[in-house]
C-alpha positions in Angstrom: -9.5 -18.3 15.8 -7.2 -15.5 14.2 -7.3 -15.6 10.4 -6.4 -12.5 9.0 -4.7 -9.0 10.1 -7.1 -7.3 7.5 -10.4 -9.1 8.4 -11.9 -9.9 11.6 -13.7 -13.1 10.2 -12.3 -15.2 7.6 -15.7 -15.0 5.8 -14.6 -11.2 5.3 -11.2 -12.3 3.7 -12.8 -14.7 1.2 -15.3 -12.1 -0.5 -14.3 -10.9 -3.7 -11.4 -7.9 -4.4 -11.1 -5.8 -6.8 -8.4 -6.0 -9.3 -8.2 -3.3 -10.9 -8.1 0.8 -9.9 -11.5 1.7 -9.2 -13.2 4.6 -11.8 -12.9 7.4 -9.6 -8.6 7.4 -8.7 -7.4 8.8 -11.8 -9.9 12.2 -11.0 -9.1 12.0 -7.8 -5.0 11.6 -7.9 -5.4 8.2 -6.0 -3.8 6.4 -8.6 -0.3 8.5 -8.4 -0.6 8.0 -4.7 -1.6 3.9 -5.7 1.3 3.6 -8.1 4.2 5.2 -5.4 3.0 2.7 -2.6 2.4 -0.5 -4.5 6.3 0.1 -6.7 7.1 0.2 -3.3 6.5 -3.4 -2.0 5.4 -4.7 -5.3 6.6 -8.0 -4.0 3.6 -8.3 -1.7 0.9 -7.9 -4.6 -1.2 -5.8 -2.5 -3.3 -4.0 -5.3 -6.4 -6.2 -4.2 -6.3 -4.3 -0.8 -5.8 -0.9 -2.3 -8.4 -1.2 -5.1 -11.4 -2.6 -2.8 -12.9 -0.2 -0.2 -14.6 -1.5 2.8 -18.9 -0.8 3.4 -18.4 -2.5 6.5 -17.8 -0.6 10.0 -16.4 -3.6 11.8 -13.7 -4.8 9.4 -12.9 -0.4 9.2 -12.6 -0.4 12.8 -10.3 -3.6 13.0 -8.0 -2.0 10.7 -7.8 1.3 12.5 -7.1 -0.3 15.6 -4.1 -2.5 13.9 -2.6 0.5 12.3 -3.0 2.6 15.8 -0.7 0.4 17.7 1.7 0.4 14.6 2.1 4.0 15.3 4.4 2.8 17.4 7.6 2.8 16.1 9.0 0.1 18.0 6.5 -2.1 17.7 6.4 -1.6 14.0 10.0 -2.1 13.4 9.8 -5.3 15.3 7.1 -6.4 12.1 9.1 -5.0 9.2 11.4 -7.5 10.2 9.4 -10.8 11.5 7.1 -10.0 7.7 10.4 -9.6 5.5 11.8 -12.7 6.6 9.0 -14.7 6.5 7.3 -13.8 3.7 11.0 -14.4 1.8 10.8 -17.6 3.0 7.5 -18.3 2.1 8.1 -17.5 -1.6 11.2 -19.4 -1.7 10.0 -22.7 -0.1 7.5 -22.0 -3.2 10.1 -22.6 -5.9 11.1 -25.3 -3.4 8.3 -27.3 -3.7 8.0 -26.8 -7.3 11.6 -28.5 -7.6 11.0 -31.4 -5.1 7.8 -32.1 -6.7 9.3 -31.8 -9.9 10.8 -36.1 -12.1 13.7 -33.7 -13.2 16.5 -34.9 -10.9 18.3 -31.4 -12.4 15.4 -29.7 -9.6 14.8 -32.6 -7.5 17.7 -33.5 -5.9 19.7 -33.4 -1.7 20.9 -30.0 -2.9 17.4 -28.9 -3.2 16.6 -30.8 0.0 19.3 -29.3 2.3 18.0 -25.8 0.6 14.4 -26.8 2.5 16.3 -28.0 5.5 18.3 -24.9 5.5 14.9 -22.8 5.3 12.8 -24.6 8.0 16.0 -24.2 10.6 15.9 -20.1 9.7 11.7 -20.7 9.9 11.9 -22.3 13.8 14.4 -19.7 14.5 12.5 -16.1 13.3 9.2 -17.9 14.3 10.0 -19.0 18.1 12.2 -15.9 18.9 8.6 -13.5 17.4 6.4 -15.6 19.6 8.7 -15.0 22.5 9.0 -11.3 21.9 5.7 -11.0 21.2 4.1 -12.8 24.7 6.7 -9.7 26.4 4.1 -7.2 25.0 0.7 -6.3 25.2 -1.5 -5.6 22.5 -5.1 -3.8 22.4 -6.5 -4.1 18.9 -8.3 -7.6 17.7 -5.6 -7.8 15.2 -2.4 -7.8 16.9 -4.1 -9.5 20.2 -5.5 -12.5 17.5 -2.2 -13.3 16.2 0.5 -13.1 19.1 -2.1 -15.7 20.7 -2.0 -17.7 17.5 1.9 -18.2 17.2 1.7 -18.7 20.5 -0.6 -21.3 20.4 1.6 -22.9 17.6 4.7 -22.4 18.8 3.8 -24.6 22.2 1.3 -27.7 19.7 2.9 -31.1 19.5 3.4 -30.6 15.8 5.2 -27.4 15.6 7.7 -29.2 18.6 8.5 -32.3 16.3 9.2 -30.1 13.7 11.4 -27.8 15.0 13.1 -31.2 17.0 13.4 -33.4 13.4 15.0 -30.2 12.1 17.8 -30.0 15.2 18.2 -33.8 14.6 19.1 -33.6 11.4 21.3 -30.3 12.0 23.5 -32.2 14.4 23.5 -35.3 12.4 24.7 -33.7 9.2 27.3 -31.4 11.6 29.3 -35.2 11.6 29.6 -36.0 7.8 33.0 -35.5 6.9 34.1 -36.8 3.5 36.8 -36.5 0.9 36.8 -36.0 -2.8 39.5 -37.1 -5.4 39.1 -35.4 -8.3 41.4 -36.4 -11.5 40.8 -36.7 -15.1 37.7 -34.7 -15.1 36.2 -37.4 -12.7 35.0 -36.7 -8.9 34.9 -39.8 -6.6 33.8 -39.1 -3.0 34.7 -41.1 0.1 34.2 -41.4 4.0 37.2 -39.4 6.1 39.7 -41.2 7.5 41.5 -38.8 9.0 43.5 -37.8 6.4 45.7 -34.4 6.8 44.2 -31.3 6.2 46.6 -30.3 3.2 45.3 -26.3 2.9 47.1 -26.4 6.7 49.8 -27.9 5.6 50.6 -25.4 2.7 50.1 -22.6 4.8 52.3 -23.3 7.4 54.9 -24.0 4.9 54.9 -20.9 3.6 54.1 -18.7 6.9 57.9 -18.0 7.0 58.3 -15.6 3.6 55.6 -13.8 5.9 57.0 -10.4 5.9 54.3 -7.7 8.0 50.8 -6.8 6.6 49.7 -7.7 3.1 46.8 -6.9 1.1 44.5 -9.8 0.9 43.5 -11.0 -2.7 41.4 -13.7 -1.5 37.6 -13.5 -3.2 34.6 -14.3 -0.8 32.7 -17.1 -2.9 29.0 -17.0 -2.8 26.8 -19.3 -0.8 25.0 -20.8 -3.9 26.6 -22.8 -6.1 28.4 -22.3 -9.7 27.6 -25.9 -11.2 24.5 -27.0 -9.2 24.8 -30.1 -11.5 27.9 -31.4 -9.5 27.5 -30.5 -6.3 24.6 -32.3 -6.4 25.9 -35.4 -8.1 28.7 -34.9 -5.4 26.3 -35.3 -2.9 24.5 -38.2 -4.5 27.8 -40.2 -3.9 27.5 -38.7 -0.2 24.0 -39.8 1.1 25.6 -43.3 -0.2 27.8 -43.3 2.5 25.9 -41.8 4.9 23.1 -43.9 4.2 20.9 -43.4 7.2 21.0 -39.4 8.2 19.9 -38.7 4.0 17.1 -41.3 4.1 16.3 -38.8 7.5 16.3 -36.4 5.2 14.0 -37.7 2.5 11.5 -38.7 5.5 11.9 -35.1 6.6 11.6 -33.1 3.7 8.5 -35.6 1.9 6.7 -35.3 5.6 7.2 -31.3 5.9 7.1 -30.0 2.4 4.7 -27.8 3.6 5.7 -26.6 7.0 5.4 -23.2 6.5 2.0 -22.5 8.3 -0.9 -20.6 6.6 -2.1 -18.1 8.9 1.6 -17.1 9.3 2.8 -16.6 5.7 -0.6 -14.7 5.2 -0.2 -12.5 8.0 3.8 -11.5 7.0 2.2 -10.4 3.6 -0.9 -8.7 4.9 0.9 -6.9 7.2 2.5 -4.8 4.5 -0.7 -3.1 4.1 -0.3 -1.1 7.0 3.5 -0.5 7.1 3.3 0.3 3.3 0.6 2.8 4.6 3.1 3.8 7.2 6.3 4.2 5.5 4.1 6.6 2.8 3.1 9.0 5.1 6.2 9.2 7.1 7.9 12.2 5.3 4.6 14.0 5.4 3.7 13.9 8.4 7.2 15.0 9.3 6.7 18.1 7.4 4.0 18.9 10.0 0.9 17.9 7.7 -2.0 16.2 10.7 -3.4 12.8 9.7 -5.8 11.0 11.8 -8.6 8.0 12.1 -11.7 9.1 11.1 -15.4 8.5 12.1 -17.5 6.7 9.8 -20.9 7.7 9.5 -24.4 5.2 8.4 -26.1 8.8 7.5 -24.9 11.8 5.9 -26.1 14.3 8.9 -22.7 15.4 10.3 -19.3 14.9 7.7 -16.5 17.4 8.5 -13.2 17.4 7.7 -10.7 19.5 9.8 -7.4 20.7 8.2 -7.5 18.2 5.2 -5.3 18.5 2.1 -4.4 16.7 -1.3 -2.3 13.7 0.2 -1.3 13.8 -3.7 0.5 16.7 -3.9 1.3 16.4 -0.4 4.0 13.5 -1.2 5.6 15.9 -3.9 5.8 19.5 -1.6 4.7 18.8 1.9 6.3 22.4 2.9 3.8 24.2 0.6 0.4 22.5 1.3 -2.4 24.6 2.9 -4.8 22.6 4.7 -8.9 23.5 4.5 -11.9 22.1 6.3 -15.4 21.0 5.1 -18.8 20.5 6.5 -22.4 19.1 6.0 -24.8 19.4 8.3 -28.4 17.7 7.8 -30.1 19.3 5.6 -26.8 20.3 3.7 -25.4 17.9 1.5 -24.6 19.9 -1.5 -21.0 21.8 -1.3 -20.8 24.3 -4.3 -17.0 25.6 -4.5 -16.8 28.8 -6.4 -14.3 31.3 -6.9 -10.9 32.3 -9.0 -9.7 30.3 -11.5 -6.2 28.5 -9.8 -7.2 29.1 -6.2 -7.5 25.2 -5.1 -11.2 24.6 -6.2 -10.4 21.2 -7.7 -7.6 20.3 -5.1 -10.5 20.6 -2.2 -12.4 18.4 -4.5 -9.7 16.0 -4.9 -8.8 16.3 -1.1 -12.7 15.6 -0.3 -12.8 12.2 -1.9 -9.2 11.3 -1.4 -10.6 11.3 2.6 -13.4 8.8 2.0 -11.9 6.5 -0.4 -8.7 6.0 2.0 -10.7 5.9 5.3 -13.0 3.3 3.7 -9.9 1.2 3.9 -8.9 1.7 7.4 -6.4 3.7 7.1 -5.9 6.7 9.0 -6.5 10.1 6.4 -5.1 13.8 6.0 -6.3 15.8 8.6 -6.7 16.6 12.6 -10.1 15.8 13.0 -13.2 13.9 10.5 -16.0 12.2 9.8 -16.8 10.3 6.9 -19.8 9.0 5.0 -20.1 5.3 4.6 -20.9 5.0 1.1 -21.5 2.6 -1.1 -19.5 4.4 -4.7 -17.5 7.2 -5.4 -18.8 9.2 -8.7 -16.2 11.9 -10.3 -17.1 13.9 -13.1 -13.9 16.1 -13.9 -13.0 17.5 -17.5 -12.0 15.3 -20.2 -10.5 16.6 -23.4 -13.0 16.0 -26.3 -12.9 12.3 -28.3 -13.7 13.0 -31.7 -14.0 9.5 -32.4 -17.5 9.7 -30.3 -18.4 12.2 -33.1 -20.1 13.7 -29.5 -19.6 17.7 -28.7 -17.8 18.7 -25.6 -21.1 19.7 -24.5 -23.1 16.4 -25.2 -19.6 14.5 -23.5 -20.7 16.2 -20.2 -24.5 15.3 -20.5 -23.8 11.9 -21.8 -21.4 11.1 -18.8 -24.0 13.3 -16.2 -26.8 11.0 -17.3 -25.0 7.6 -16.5 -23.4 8.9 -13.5 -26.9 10.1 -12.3 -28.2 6.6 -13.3 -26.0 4.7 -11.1 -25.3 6.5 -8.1 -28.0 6.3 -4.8 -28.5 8.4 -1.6 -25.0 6.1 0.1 -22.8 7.6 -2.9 -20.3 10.2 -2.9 -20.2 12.0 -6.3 -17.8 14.8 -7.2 -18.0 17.5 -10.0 -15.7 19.6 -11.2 -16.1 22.5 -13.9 -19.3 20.7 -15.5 -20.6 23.0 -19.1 -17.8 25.1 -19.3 -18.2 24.6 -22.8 -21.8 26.1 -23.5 -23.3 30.1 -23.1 -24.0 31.2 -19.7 -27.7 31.2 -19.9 -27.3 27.4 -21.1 -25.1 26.4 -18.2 -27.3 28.0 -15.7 -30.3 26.2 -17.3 -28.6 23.0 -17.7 -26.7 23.2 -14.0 -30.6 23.6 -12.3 -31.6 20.7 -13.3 -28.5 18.9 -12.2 -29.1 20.6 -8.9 -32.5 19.3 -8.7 -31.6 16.0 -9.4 -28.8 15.8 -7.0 -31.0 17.6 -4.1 -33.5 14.9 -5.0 -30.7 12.4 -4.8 -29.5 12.9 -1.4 -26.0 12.1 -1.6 -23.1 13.5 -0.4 -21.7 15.6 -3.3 -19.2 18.5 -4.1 -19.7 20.4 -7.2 -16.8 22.8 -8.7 -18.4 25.7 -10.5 -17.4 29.2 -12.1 -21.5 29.6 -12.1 -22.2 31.3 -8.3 -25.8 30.6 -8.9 -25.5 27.3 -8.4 -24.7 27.8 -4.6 -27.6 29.5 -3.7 -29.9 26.5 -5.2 -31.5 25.7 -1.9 -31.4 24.8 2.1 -29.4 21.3 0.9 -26.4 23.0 -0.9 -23.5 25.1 1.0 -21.0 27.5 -0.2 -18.1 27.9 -0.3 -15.2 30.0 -1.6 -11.6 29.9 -2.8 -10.6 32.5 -1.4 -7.2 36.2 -2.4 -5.0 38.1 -0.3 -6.8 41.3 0.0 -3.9 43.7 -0.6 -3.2 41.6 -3.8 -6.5 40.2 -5.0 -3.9 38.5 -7.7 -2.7 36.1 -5.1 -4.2 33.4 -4.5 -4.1 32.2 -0.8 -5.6 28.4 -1.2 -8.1 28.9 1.3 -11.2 27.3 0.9 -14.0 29.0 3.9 -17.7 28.9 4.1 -19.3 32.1 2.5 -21.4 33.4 -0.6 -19.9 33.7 -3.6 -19.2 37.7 -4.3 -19.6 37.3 -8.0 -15.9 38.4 -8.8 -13.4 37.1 -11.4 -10.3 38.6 -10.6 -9.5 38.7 -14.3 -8.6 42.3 -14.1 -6.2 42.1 -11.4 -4.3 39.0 -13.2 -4.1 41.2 -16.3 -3.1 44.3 -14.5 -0.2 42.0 -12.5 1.0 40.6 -15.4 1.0 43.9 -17.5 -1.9 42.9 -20.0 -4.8 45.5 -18.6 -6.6 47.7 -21.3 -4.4 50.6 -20.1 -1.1 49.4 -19.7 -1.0 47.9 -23.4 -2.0 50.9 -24.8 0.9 52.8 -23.2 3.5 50.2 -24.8 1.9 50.6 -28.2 2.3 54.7 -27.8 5.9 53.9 -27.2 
């Protein structure tokens, strides 16, 4: 029976989420794309979908198919709507409850109740017109297929027909109280109607004859809810004792339904967010051209590729000025050293690489044309921290200290990330000290990327790969972005920078002359 849009098996659903950001998002930009998408439907508290990836192909797979057939843009509008609504009613049958539940007749009271009667006539309205919408169409993925045969299995049970019948009932019943109220002295008595004239008529056909062609109208639309909640509902106290029998349907109504809402529906109008957040995030980008697609996910490391993937980060600032790279492993690689100019996308590749997992470990589809990912069990980052003298620990000792435990905790199903590690030692020490963190990461086995101005480092061994950031030719200044498969060449490029910029050897020497 269909429990959840996110998990297959309600088993799934009830293990343990995350709630808080996982270690790796702030080195990887995930948080700023976390923080944009959660602001945007905070409402829906969805940070325990966000923060938890998935080690589990079926519940990946599930969620891929769901958010394929939300591609659609008719089908997805058609949810937008059905999960606002309900999910709105859901939280306000909440406070609801919490009133007619409440010995304070200020909460508890047949205001409150016609606000619940009010609510379960929108609820059989949104949730039989759905149902009947959704048996016109035909669904492929689990998901989708699970729950338009669940509402309609509720729509057509005994209980759901009662319902929805008590709540026409009482709709018709309450369309024939008519009463009047005399209100003098500060005092409000209420009575039954007796036919008395309607005085507003009256007054305006006495005056329709100093009518004299179009006037501006100063009347002000009055909101729905009330100014003194107090007397209406005292008001209606002195009601339901004239109309003894359709309020005591009422109580029976509203003390037998206080929870009509059904589960598996309000759970599904919030879970569904996750994917139309997903949705609506992506939108502009993929507009501006920028691929995104479902990728494979892989038990072993032999084959991961990535085809045309890019920073989803800086994506959502600048779509227009992205330039899209591709990555690959193939068994016995699974090392990727990225060398080359400083400012030529090294740690954005980095960031793009993990961005991919991470977000495809969720379901969702990730930046690219083409993929496939590694099913891991972690995500380790190591990317530069500014030194905290209040370790009393060297910049240095930072790096080995945080090497160490990262080393210590991460296993052959981890992806682990490095970016500019011993930039802070001699040469000869960093060359020394990056060895034996390439022995112990060939030793490890897991999927890893290391950022590195040391091009020794990529020719450690059959397991590692290189590759480059790569310059315009004519302008070795410029920086294209490109990131492509080749041996480092050894070159700096801190020449041409100075030379561009006017700060070369030569050229200062001529403005000193002068």
């Amino acid at each position: 029976m269909f429990y959840s849009i996110l998990f297959p098996e309600r088993e799934q659903y009830e293990w343990p989420r995350q709630t808080e950001a996982p270690a790796c998002f702030k080195d990887l930009n995930l948080d700023r794309i976390c923080r944009r998408l959660l602001k945007a439907k905070g409402e829906y508290k969805l940070e325990g979908f966000f923060y938890t990836p998935l080690h589990d192909q079926e519940i990946i797979a599930y969620r891929q198919d769901v958010m394929r057939e939300l591609e659609d843009d008719g089908i997805r509008t058609l949810f937008v709507g059905f999960s606002e609504t309900i999910y709105e009613l859901s939280r306000y049958m909440n406070d609801i409850r919490t009133s007619l539940t409440s010995d304070n007749s200020y909460d508890n009271n047949y205001l409150t109740r016609g606000r619940m009667l009010d609510c379960a006539d929108r609820y059989c309205l949104v949730v039989s017109k759905f149902s009947e919408r959704l048996s016109k169409l035909s669904f492929r993925s689990q998901g989708l297929q699970g729950f338009a045969e669940y509402l309609s299995g509720y729509c057509a049970s005994r209980d759901y027909g009662d319902f929805c019948a008590h709540v026409k009932r009482l709709r018709d019943q309450f369309s024939t109280v008519e009463y009047c109220m005399l209100i003098k002295n500060g005092t409000i008595r209420a009575r039954k109607y007796e036919g008395q004239p309607n005085q507003s008529a009256e007054i305006l056909a006495a005056f329709e004859k100093f009518r004299q062609g179009g006037v501006k109208d100063y009347r002000q639309k009055l909101t729905e809810e009330p100014y003194a909640a107090h007397v209406e509902a005292a008001v209606l106290d002195m009601v339901a004792k004239i109309y003894k029998d359709i309020f005591a349907d009422l109580d029976a109504f509203c003390s037998k339904y206080l929870y009509f809402d059904d589960e598996a529906i309000s759970r599904f109008s919030r879970e569904i967010q996750f994917y139309l957040t997903w949705l609506d995030f992506i939108s502009p980008i993929r507009d501006a051209g920028l691929p995104f697609n479902y990728p494979e996910l892989c038990d072993t490391a032999e084959h991961l590729y990535g085809l045309d993937g890019f920073d989803i980060a800086l994506a959502a600032d600048s779509p227009e000025s992205i330039v899209t790279n591709d990555f690959a492993m193939n068994a016995p690689e699974h090392i990727v050293v990225v060398t080359g100019p400083n400012q030529g996308g090294k740690t954005t590749f980095a960031r793009a690489f993990g961005q991919e997992h991470y977000l495809a470990s969720l379901g969702l589809c990730v930046p690219g044309r083409e993929s496939a990912m590694y099913l891991f069990d972690n995500i380790f980052t190591h990317f530069g921290r500014e030194e905290d003298i209040s370790t009393l620990n060297g910049k240095l000792k930072d790096d080995l200290v945080r090497l160490h435990d990262l080393l210590s905790k991460a296993t052959a199903r981890s992806i682990i990330i490095v970016n500019e590690i011993f930039s802070s030692t001699t040469l000869s020490d960093a060359l020394s000290l990056g060895g034996h963190m390439m022995d112990a990461f060939a030793a490890l086995g897991a999927p890893t990327m290391v950022v590195t101005f040391l091009d020794e480092l990529a020719e450690h061994g059959p397991e590692t790969v290189s590759m480059m950031s790569t310059v315009n030719e004519d302008d070795p200044a410029e920086r294209t972005y490109r990131i492509v498969r080749k041996p480092p060449d050894g070159l700096a490029y801190a020449l041409h920078i100075a030379k561009k910029h006017g700060l070369a050897y030569e050229q200062l020497s001529e403005r000193i002359k002068k």
